[in-house]
N, C-alpha and C positions, 0 to 999 in steps of 0.2 A: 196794698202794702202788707207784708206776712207779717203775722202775729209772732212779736217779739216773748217770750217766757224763758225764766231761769229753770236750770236745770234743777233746781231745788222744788219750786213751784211746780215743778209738772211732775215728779214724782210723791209731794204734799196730797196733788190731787188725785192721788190712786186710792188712798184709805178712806176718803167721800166717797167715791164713785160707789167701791163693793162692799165697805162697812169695814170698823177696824179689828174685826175678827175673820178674817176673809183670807187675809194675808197669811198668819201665822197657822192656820187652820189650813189650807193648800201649800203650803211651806213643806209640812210633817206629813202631810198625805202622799205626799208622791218620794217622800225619803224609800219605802219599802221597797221601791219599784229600784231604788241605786242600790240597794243592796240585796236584788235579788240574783243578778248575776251571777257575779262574783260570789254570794255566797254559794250558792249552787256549785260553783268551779271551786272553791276553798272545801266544801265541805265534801264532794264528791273525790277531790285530791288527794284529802286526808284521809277519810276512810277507807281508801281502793289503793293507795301509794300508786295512785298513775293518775300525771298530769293530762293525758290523752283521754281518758275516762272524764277528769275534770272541767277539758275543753268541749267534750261532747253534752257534756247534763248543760253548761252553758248556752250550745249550739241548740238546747234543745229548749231552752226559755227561749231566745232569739227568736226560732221556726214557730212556735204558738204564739210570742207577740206580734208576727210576722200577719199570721194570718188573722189572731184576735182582734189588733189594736183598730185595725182599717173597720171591723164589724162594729166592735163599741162604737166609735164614733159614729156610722152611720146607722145603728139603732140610736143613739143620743141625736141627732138629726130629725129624725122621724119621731120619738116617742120622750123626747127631754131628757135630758141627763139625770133628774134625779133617780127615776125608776133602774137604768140602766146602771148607773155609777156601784148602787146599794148593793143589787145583786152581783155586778160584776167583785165585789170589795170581800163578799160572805166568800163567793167559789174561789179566790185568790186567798184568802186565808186558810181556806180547808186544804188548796194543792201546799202552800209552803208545808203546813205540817204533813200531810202527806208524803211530802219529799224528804223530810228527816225521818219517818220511821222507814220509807225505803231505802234511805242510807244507814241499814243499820240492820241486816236483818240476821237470820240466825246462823251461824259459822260465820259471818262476817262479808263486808261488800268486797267481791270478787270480778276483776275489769272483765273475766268473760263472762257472765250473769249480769248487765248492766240495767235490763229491760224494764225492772222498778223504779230506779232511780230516775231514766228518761223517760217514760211515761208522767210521773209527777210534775218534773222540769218542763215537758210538754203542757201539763193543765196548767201550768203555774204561770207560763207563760202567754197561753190563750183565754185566763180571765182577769190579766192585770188590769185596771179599771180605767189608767190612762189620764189621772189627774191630770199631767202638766200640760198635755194638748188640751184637754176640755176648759182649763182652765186662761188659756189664751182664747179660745172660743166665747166664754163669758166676757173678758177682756173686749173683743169687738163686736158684741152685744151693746155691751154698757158704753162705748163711748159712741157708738153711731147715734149723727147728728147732733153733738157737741161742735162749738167754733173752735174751737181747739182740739176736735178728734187726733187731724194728725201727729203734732204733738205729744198727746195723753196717749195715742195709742203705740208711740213710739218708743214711749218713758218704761210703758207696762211689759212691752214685747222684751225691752233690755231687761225688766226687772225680771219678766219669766226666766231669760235666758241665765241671769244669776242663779234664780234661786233653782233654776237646773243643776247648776254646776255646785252651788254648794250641801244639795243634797250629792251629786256626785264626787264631793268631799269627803261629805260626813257617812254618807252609804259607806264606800270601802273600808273607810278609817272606824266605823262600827263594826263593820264585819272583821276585818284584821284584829281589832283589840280584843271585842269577844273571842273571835276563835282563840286567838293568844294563850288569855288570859283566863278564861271559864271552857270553853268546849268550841270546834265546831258547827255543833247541830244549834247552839245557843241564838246564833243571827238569825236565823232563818223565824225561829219562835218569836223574837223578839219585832222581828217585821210582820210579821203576822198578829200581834197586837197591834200593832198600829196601824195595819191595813183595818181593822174590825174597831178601831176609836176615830180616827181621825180622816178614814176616806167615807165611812160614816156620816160623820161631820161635814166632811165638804160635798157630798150629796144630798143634804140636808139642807146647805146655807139657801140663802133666799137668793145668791145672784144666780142659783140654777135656771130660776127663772124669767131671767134674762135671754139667754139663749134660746130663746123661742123656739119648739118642734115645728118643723116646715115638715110634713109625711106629704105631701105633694110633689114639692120641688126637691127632696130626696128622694122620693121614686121616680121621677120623668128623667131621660136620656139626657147626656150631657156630648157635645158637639166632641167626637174625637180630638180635632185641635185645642181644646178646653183639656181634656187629660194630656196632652203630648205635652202641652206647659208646667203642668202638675209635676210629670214624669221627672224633671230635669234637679227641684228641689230635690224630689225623693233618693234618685238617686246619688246627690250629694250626701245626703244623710246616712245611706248608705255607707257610703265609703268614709263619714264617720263614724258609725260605728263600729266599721273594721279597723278604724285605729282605734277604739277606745279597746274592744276585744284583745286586738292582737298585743296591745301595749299591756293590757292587766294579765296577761297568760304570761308576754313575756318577762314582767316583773315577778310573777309566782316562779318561772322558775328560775330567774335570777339571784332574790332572795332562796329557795331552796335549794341550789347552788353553794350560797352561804350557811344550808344550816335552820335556817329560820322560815320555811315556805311559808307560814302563816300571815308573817308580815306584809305579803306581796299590796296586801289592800291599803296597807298604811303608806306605803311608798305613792302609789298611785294615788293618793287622796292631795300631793303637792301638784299635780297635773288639775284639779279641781281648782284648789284654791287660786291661784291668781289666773284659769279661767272664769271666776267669778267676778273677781277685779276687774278685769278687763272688758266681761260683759255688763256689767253696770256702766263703764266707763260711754258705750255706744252713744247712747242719746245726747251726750256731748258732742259726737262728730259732726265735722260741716257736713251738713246737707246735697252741700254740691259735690262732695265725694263721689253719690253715689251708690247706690248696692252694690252691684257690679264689679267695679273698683274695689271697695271696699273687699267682698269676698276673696278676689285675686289676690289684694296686695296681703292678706291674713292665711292664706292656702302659702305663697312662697314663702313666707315669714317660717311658717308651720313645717312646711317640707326641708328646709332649712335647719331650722332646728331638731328634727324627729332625727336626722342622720348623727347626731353626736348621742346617741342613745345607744350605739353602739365604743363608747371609749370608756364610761367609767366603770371602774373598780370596786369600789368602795358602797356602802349604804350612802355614807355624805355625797360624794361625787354625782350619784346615782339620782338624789333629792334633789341637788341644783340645777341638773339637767332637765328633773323632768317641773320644775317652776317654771325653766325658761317655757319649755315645751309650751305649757299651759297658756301663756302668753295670746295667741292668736285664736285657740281654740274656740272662746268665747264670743268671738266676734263675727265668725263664721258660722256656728248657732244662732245668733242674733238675727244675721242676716240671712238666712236660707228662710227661719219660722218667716221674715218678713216676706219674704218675697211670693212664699208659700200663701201666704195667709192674700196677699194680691191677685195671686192668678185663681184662687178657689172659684170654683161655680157659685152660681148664687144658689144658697140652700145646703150649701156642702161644706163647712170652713166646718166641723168639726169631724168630718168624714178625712180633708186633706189634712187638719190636724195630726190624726191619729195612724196617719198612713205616714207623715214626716215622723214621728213617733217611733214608730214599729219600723219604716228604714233604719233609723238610730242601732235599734235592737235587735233587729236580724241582723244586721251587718256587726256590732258585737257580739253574736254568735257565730258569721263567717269566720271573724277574726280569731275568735279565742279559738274553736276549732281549728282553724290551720297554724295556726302561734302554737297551740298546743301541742297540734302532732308535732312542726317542725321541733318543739323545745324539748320534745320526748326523743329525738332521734339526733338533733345536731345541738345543742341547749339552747342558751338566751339570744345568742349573735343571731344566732338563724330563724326564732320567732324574732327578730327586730326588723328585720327586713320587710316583715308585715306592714307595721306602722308607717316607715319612709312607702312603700308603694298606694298606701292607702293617701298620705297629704299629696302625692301625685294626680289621684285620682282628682281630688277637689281641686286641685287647681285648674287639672284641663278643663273639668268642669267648669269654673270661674271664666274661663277663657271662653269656653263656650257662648256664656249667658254673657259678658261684654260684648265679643264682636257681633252677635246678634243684633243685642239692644240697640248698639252702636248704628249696625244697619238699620235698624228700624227709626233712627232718627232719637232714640231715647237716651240718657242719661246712667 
């Protein structure tokens, strides 16, 4: 008979499991990492007056998370996280400042001398420390072999997926009101104290050691069909982070359009919040949904609503839209880390962590890249077009991992 639990009760037992400073403390550790994007594209935009320079310093966080994020994790596989995390937290704070004094240098940052400013974006991107993935790792550490793992580990996987989106909130909506309001070069400083207090901190916490280093079974070969499974998250991930890119490029220059480029992050920060809402909501869904299901029916939802991103006018207009937007976003995170976190090799869930991870963010750098060029030659209409081919992608995707499942007899 399956073990009945309120959805209240199973999210109660997450601050037992890791300790009640575990939460808040991985919460603000992984904020840096939302606002390093975009601050990079805000502050490379501002200083250079080209959005195309902006989308490139972004493309170039992306390409170093790209190849970073997959090694963190499997040095954290092999050697534990804490040692990993620390060091990765120290060289991520040195590139963000880094990348402000190369946005800034003497006669002024010039789109054809761009090579400081991408080199930094490059470091910056290749030592982000990769909290949210390690920290779903810890997550199926600590509940393995619990009678209620599934559950617990369901509760945690929605709560990850939250408190993704609400540092993908609060990221933009930090970097938009600094730049605004004080400087530019301000976010990037200000994330860089916090990578150096608080990923500190959650390399530090005690559920590090949870996640047990397997250097064994991170170094022995894993079954190609083993990776062909892996491939298929990843590449969903991907093609979110080309909507999350292409839609922050194309809000930068929507907003600078009107006058205000700075704001693009505060606009973008409504696509956050009621993807958060919606990702806490998950662990309430029937079970007999589905993944699978579930992914598809939150990709057409998504591709659905990305196409009216091309009608408003307005700041307001522009806000309502991109709420609705937000809507599916979270559910489709939810469900990809899940599935992901399923097919991992045994020895390897923080290695396919951080590769779901770094799809995320290379593919926000495919997007802002191409959103950028196109919004530097045709404006906002023509990076939007980015966003609706990107919730295309997840859906075929979706379509994919059903009729498979489906043939294989699964759910």
């Amino acid at each position: 008979m399956p073990i009945r639990v309120s959805i209240l009760a199973r999210y109660a037992a997450l601050p037992a499991l890791a300790g009640p400073a575990f939460i808040p403390v991985a919460l603000v550790a992984r904020l840096p990492l939302a606002m390093l994007t975009i601050g990079a594209l805000t502050l490379a935009s501002v200083a250079s007056g080209s959005y195309a320079l902006g989308g490139l310093a972004a493309g170039a966080v992306g390409l170093g998370s790209a190849v970073g994020a997959p090694a963190v994790g499997w040095l954290a596989d092999r050697s534990g996280q804490r040692r990993v995390v620390l060091v990765a937290g120290l060289l991520n704070a040195a590139a963000m400042l880094a990348l402000v004094g190369a946005s800034y240098p003497h006669g002024g940052l010039r789109e054809s001398a761009p090579w400081g400013v991408l080199a930094a974006s490059l470091a910056a991107g290749l030592t982000t420390p990769q909290v949210g993935p390690l920290a779903r790792a810890r997550w199926m550490a600590l509940t393995e072999g619990r009678p209620r793992r599934a559950l617990e580990l369901d509760a945690a996987l929605s709560y990850e997926g939250t408190a993704d989106e609400l540092t993908f909130v609060l990221g933009p909506a930090l970097v938009g009101a600094l730049a605004a309001l004080v400087a530019p070069w301000v976010p990037l400083v200000v994330g860089a104290a916090l990578t150096l207090g608080f990923v500190t901190a959650f390399a530090l916490h005690p559920t590090a050691r949870a996640a047990h280093p397997q250097p064994h079974a991170a170094a022995s070969p894993v079954p190609a069909r083993s990776w062909l499974l892996v491939l298929v998250p990843v590449a969903a991930m991907v093609a979110m982070g080309t909507f999350f890119g292409s839609t922050q490029a194309g809000l930068t220059a929507f907003a600078g359009a009107r006058g205000a480029a700075e704001v693009g992050g505060l606009l973008y920060a409504a696509v956050g919040l009621t993807s958060a809402l919606a990702a806490l909501s998950v662990a309430a869904w029937p079970a007999t949904l589905g993944l699978p299901m579930r992914w598809v029916a939150a990709a057409g939802a998504m591709l659905v609503v990305s196409v009216l991103l091309f009608v408003p006018e307005t700041f307001g207009s522009m806000t309502a839209t991109l709420l609705l937007l937000g809507l599916p976003v979270g559910p489709i995170m939810v469900t990809v880390f899940g599935i992901g976190g399923r097919v991992a090799p045994a020895g390897r869930v923080g290695t396919v962590m951080t590769a779901l991870a770094s799809g995320i963010v290379a593919g926000t750098a495919l997007g802002a890249a191409l959103a950028g060029a196109l919004a530097e030659s045709g404006g906002p209409a023509s990076a939007f077009a980015v966003p609706v081919a990107s919730a295309g992608a997840l859906l075929a995707l979706g379509v994919v991992v059903l009729v498979a499942r489906r043939a294989g007899g699964g759910s």
